[in-house]
Residue frames as a rotation matrix with the C-alpha (Angstrom) as fourth column:
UNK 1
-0.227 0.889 0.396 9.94
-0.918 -0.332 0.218 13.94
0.325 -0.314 0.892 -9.86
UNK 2
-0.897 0.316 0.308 8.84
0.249 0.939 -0.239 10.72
-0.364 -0.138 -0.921 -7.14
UNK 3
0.080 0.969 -0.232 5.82
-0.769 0.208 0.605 9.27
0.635 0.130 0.762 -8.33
UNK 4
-0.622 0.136 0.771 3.93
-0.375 0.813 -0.446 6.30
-0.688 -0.566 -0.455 -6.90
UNK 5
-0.109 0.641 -0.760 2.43
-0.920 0.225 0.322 4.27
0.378 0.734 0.565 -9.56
UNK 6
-0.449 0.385 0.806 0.00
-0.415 0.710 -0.570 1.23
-0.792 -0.590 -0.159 -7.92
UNK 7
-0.249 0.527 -0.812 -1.66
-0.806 0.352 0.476 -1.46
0.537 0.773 0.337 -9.74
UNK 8
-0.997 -0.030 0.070 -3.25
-0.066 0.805 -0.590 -4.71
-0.039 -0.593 -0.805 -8.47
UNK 9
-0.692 0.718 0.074 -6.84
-0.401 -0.297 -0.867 -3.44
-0.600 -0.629 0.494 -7.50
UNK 10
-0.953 0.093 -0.288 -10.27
-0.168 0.631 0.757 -5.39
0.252 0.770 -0.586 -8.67
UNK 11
-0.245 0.428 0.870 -12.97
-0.968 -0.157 -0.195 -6.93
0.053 -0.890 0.453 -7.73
UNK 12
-0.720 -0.138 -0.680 -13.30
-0.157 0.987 -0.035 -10.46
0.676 0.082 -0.732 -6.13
UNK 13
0.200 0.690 -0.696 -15.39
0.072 0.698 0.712 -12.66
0.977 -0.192 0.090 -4.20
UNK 14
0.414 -0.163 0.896 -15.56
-0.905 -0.183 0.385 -12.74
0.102 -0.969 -0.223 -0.37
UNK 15
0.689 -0.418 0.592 -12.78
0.058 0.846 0.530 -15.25
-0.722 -0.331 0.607 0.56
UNK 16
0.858 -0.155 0.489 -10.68
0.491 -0.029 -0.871 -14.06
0.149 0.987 0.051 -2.34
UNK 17
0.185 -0.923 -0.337 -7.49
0.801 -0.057 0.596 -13.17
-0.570 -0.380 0.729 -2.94
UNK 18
0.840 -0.364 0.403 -5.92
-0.029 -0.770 -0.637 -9.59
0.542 0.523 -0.657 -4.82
UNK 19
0.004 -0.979 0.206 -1.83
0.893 0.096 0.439 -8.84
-0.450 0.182 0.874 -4.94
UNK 20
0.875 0.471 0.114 -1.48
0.470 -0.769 -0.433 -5.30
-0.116 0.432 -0.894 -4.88
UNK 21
0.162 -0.977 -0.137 1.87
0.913 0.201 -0.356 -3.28
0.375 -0.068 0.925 -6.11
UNK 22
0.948 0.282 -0.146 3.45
0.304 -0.940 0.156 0.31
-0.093 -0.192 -0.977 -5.70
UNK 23
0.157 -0.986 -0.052 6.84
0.973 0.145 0.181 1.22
-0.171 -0.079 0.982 -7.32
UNK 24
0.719 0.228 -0.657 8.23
0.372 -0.924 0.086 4.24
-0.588 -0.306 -0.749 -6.46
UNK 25
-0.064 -0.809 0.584 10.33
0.989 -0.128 -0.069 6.09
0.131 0.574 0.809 -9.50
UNK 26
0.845 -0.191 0.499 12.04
-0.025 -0.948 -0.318 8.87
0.534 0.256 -0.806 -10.34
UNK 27
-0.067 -0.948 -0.312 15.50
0.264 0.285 -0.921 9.70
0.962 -0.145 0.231 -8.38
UNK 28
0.827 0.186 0.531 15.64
-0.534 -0.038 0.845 8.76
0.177 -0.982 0.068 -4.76
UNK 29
0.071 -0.758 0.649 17.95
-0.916 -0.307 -0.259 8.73
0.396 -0.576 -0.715 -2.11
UNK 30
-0.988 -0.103 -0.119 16.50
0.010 0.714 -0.700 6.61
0.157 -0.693 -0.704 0.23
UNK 31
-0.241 0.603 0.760 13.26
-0.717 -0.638 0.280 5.08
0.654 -0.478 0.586 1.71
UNK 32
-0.680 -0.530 0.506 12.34
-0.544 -0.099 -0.833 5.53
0.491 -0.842 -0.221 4.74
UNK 33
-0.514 0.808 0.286 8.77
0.070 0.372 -0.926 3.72
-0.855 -0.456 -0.248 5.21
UNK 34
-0.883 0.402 -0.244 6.54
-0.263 0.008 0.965 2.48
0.390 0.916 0.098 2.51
UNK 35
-0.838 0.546 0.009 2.84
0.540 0.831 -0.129 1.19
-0.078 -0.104 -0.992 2.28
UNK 36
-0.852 0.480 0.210 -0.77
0.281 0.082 0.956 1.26
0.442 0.874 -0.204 2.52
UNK 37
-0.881 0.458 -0.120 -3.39
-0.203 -0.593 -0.779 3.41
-0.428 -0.662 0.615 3.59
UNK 38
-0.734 0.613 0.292 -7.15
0.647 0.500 0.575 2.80
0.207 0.611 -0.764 2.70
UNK 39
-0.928 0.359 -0.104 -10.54
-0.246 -0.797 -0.552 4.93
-0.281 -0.486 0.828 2.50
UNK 40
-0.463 0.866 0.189 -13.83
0.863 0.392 0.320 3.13
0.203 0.312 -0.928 2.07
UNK 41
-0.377 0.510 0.773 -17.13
0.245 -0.750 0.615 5.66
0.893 0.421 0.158 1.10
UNK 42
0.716 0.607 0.346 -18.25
-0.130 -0.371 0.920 7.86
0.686 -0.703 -0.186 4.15
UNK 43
0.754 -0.536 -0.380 -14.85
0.569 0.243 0.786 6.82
-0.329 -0.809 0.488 6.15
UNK 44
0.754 -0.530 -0.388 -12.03
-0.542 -0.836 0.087 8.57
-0.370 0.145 -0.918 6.93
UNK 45
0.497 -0.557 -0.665 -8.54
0.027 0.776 -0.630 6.86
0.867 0.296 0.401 5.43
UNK 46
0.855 -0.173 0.489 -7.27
-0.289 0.624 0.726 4.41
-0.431 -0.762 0.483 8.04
UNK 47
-0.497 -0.861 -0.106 -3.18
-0.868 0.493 0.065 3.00
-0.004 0.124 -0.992 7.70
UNK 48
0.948 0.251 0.196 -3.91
-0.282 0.948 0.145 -0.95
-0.149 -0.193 0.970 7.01
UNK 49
0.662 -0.748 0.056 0.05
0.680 0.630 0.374 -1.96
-0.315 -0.209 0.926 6.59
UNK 50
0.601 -0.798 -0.044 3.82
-0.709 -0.507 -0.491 0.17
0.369 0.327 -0.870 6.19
UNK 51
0.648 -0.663 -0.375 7.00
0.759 0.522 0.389 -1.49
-0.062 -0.537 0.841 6.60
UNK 52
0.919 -0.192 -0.343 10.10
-0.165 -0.981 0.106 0.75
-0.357 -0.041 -0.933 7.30
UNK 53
0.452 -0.860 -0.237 13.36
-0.572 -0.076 -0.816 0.70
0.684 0.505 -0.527 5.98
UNK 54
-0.646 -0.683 0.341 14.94
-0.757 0.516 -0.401 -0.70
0.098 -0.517 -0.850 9.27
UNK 55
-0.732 0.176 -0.658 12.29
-0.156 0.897 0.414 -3.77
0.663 0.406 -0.629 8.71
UNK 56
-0.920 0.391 -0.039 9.70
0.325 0.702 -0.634 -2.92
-0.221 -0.595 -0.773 10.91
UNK 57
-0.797 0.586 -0.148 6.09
0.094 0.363 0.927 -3.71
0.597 0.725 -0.345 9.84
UNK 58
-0.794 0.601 -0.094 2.73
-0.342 -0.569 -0.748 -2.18
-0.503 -0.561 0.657 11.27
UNK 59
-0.599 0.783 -0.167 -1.06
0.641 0.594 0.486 -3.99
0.480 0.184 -0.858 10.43
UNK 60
-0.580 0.532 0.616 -3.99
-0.808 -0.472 -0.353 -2.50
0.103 -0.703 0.704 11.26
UNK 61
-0.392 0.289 0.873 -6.12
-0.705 0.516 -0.487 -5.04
-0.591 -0.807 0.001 13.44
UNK 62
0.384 0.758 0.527 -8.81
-0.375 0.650 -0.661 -6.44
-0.844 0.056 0.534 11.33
UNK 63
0.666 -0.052 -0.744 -5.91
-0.745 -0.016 -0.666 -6.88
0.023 0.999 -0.049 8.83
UNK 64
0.056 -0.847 0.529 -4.05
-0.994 0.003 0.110 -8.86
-0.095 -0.532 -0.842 10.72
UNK 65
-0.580 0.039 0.814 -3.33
0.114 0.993 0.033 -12.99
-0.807 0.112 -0.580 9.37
UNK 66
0.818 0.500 0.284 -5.23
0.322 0.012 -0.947 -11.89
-0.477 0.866 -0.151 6.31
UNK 67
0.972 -0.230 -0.041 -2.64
-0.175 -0.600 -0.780 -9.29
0.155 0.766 -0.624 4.55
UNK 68
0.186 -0.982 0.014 1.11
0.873 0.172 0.457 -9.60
-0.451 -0.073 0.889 4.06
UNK 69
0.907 -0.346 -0.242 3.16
-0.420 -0.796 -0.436 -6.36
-0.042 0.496 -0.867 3.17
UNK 70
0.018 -0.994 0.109 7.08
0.687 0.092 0.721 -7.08
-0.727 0.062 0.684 1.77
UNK 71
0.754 -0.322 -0.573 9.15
-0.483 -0.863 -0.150 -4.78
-0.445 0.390 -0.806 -0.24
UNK 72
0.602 -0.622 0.501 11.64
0.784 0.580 -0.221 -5.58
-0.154 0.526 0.837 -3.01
UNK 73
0.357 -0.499 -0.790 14.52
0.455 -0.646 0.613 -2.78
-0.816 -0.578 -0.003 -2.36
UNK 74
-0.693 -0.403 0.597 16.02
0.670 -0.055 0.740 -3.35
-0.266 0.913 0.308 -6.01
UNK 75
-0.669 0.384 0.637 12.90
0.608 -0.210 0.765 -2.27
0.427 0.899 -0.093 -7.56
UNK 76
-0.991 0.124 -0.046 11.81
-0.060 -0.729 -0.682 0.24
-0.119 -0.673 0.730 -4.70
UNK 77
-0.338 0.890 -0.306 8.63
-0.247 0.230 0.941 -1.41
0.908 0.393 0.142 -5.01
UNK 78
-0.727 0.370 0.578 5.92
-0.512 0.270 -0.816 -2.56
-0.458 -0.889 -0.007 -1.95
UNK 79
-0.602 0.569 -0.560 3.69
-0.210 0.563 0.799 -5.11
0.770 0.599 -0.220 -2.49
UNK 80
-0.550 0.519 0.655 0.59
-0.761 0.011 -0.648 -5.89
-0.343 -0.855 0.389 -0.70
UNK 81
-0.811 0.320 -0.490 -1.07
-0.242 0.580 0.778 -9.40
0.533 0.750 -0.392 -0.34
UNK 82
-0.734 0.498 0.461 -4.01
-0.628 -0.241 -0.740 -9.66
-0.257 -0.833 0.489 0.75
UNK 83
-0.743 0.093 -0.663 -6.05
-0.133 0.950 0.282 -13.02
0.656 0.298 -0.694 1.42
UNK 84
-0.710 0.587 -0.390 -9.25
0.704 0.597 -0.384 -14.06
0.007 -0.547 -0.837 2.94
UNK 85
-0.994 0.053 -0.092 -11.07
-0.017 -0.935 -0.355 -10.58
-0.105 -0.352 0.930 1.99
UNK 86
-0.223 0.869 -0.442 -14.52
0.813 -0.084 -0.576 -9.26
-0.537 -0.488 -0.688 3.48
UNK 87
0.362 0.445 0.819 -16.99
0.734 -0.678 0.043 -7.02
0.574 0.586 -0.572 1.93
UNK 88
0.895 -0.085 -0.437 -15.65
0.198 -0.804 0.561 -4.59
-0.399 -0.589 -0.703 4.68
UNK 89
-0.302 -0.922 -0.242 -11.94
0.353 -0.344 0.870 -4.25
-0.886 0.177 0.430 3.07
UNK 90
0.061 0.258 0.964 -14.02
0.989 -0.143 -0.025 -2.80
0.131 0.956 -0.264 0.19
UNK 91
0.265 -0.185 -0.946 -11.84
0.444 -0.848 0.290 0.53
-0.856 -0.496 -0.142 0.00
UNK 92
0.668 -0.724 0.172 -9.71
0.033 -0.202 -0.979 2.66
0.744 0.659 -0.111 -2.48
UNK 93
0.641 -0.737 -0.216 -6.23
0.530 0.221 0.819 1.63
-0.556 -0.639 0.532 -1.32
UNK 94
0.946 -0.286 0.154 -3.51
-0.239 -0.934 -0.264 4.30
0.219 0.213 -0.952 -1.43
UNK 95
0.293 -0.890 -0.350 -0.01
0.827 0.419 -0.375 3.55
0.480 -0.180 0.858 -1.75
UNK 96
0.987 -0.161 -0.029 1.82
-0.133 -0.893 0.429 5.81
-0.095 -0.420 -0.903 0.78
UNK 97
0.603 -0.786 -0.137 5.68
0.769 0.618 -0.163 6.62
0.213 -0.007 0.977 0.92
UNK 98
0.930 -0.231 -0.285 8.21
-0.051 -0.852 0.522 8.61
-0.363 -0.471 -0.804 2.95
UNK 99
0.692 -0.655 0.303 11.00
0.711 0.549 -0.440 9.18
0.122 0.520 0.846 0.81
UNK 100
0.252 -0.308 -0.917 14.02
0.110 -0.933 0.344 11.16
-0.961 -0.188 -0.202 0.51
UNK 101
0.879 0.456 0.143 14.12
0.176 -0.032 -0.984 12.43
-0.444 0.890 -0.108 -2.77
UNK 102
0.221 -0.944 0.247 17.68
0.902 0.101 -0.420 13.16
0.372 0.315 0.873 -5.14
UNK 103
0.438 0.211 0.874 17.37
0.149 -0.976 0.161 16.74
0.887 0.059 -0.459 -3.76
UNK 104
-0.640 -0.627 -0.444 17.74
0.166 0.451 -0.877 15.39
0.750 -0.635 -0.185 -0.43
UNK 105
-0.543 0.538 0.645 14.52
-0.839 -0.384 -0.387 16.31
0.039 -0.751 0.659 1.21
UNK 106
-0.918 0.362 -0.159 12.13
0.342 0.929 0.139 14.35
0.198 0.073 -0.977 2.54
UNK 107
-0.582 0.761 -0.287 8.67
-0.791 -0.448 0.418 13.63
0.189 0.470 0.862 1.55
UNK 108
0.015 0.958 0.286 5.02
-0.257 0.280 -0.925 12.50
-0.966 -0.060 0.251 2.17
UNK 109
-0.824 0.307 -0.476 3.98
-0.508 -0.030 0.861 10.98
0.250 0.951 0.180 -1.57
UNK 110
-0.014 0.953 0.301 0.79
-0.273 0.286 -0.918 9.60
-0.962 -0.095 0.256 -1.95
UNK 111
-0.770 0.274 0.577 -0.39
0.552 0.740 0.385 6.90
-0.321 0.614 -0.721 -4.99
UNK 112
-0.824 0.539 -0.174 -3.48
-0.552 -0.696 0.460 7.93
0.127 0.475 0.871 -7.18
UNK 113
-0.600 0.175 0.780 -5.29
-0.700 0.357 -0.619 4.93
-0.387 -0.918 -0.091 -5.60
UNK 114
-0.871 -0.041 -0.489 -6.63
-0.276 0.865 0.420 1.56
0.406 0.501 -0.765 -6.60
UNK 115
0.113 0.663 0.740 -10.33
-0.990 0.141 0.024 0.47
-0.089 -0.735 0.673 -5.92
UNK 116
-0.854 -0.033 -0.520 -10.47
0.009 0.997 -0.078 -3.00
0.521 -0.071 -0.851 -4.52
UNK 117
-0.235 0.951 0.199 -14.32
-0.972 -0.231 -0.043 -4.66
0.005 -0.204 0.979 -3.95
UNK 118
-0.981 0.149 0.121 -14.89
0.072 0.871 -0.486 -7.57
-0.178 -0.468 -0.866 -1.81
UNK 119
0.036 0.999 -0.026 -18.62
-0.899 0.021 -0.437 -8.46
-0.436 0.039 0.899 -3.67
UNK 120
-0.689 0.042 0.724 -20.39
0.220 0.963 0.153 -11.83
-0.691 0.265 -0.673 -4.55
């Protein structure tokens, strides 16, 4: 059975920093694209960073020179860092991941999500 199990989320100061993870277990094949999706109250959830297996790496705009996404392969893990945050990145962040599983299908998985709150 994949899981996604995140951790990281808090709450800091505007101009603060948070170092979120997401390691995917159970028995997998391969993945194919990993990262992070967010949904702040009254909004729909928005992609804010994935990187893919063949190393390319997707930001959404207002995340862009603020957030770093890297991946440690060993430990099928994604990490998100995110620096310089605004009461507006005040979301629950969702670890996403297309994987293929030991079965051999591939899958959508979805985290159980992390709130993170940009407040002074």
């Amino acid at each position: 059975q994949v899981q996604l199990v995140e951790s990281g989320g808090g709450l800091v100061q505007p101009g603060g920093s948070l170092r979120l993870s997401c390691a995917a277990t159970g028995i997998i094949n391969r993945i194919n694209r990993m990262g992070w999706y967010r949904q702040a109250p009254g909004k729909q959830r928005e992609l804010v960073s994935t990187i893919h297996n063949i190393g390319i790496i997707n930001y959404l705009d207002s995340v862009k020179g603020r957030f770093t996404i890297a991946r440690d392969n060993a430990k099928n893990t994604v990490y998100l860092q995110m620096n310089s945050l605004k009461p507006e990145d005040t979301a629950i962040y969702y670890c996403y991941g297309n994987l293929i599983s030991g079965s051999g299908r591939s899958s959508d998985y979805w985290g159980q999500g992390t709130q993170v709150t940009v407040s002074s």
